[in-house]
N, C-alpha and C positions, 0 to 999 in steps of 0.2 A: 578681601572682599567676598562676601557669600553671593553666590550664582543662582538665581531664582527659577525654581522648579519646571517651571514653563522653559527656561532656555534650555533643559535639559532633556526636552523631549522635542521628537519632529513628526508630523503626520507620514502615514504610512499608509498610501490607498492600493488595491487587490484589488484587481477583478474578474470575479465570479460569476458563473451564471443564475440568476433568478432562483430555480428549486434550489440547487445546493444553497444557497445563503440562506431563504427559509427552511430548509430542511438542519441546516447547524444550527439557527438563531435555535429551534424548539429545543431543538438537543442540546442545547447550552443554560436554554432556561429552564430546563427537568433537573437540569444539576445545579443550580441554584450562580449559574454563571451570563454573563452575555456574552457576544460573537468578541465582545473588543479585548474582555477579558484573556479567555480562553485563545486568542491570537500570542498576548502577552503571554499567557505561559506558557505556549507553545514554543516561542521563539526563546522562554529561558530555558527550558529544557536542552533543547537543542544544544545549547552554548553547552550547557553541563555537559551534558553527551559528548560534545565535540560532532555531532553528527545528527541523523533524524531518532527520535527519542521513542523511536518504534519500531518493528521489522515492514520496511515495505513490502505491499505485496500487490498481483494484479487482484482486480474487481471484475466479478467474481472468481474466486480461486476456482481453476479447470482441474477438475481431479484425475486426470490424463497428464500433469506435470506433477502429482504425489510424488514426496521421495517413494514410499510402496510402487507405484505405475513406474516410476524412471527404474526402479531395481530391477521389476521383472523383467523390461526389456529391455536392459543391459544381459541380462540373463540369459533371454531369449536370443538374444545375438552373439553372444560367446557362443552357444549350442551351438550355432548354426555356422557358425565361422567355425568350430570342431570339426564339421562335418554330420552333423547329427540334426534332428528335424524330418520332420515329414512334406514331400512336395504335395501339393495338392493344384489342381486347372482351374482357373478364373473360370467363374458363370458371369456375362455379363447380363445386366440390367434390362427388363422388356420392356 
């Protein structure tokens, strides 16, 4: 017995706030896709992935967490844990 197309899907409702969903709808239909679409092949990626089909990352990336910025001051603290470094007196704020 063939299982008809409908039984094989189920709704799947998200909720989003207001700008983010028109801010995806536009951007989904610049790429010649809708939001429902672009859900769908998010979620097949994923599966192929076995995981998210992207590097997460925060918004906006803080360039104070750069691997270059984490090097320096792993660098900076080896120095300083040598014994080397220069001490310098807080000014405080007027």
């Amino acid at each position: 017995m063939a299982v008809a197309a409908a039984d094989k899907t189920i709704v799947l409702q998200v909720r989003v706030d207001r700008e983010l969903r028109e801010q995806s709808d536009r951007l989904f239909k610049n790429m010649g896709l809708d939001t429902q679409t672009a859900v769908r092949f998010f979620l097949k990626q994923a599966v192929l992935h076995n995981g998210l089909p992207f590097k997460a990352i925060s918004e906006p990336a803080d360039p104070f967490y750069s691997e270059q910025n984490r090097a320096r001051v792993n660098r900076a603290i080896k120095q300083l844990n040598e014994g080397g470094g220069t001490g310098h007196e807080l000014i405080e704020a007027l």
